[in-house]
C-alpha positions as CSV (number, residue, x, y, z in Angstrom):
1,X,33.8,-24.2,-18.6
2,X,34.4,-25.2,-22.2
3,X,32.6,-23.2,-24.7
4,X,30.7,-25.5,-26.9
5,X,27.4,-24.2,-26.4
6,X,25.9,-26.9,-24.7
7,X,23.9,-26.2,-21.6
8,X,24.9,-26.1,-18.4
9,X,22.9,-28.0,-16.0
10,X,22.7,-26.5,-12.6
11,X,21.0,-28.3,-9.9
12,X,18.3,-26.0,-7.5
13,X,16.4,-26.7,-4.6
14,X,13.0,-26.9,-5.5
15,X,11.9,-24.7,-2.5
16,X,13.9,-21.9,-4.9
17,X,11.2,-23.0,-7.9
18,X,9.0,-19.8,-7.6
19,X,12.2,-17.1,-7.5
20,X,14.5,-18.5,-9.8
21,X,13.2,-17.6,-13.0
22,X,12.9,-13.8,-11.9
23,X,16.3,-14.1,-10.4
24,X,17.7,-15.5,-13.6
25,X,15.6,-12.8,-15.1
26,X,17.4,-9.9,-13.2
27,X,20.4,-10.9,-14.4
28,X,19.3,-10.5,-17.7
29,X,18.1,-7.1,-16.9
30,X,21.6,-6.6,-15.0
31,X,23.6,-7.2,-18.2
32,X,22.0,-3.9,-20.0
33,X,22.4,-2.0,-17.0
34,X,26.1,-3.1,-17.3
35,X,26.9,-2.6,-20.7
36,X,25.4,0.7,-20.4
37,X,27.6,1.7,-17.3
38,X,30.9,0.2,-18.7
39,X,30.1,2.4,-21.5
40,X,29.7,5.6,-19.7
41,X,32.7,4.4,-17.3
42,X,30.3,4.2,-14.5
43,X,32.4,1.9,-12.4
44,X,30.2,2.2,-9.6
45,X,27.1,1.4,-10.9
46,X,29.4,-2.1,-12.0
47,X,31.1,-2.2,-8.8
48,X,27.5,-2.0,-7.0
49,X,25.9,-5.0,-9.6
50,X,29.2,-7.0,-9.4
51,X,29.2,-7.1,-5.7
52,X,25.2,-8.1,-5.6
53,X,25.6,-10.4,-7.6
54,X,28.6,-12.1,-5.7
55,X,26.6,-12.1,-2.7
56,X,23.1,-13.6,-4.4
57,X,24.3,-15.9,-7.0
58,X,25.5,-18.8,-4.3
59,X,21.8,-18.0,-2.3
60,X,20.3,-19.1,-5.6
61,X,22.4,-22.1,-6.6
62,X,24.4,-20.0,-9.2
63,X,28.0,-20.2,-7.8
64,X,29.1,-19.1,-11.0
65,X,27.5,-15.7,-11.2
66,X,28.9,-15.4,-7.8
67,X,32.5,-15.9,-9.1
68,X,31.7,-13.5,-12.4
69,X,29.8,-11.0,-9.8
70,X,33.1,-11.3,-7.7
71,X,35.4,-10.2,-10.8
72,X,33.3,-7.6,-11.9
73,X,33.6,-5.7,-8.8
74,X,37.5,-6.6,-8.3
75,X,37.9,-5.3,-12.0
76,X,35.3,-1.8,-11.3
77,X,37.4,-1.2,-8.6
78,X,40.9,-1.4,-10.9
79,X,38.1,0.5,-13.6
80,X,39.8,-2.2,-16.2
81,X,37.4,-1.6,-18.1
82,X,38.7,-5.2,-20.8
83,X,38.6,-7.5,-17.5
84,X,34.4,-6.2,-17.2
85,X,33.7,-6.4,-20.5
86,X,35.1,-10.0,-20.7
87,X,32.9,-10.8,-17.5
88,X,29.8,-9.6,-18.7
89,X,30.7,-11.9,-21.9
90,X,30.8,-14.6,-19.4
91,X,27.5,-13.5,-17.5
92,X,26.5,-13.2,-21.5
93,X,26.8,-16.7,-22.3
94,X,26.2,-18.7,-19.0
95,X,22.6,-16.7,-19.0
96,X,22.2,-18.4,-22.4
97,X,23.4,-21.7,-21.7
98,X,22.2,-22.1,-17.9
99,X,19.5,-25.1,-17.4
100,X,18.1,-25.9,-13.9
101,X,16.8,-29.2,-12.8
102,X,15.4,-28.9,-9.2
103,X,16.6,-31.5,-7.1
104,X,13.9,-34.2,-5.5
């Protein structure tokens, strides 16, 4: 994903309309809570929010928290501490730049 700061359009099922924005929302929520545990070395609290949000992001339409969720738990498990904070970067940005269209 280049990083020009455009958006990036994800397309939704529109059945999803009601709980996307509170999903999207969590996340949000999910990037203090990791900040805050990378910086007390809390690898499981990361390890616990990477691997939840492997397994939700894909539900939702987000494949690519998936594949950052994925990482983050991979890298809590090492307790590489860099590889995390690069992730929650990632997690950082696509939050910002994330637009969804439902689909008709």
């Amino acid at each position: 994903m280049p990083d020009d700061g455009g958006k990036i359009f994800v397309t939704i099922d529109p059945d999803l309309a009601e709980l996307v924005p509170g999903f999207l929302a969590n996340r949000g929520k999910d990037l203090v809570t990791l900040r805050a545990a990378l910086e007390g070395e809390d690898f499981g609290t990361v390890r616990t929010l990477g691997h939840r949000m492997k397994g939700d992001g894909g539900g939702y339409g987000f494949n690519r928290i998936s594949e950052i969720g994925a990482v983050i738990e991979q890298a809590a498990n090492r307790r590489d501490k860099s590889a995390i904070d690069r992730q929650i970067h990632s997690l950082s940005e696509y939050l910002a730049r994330v637009e969804v269209v439902y689909k008709r």
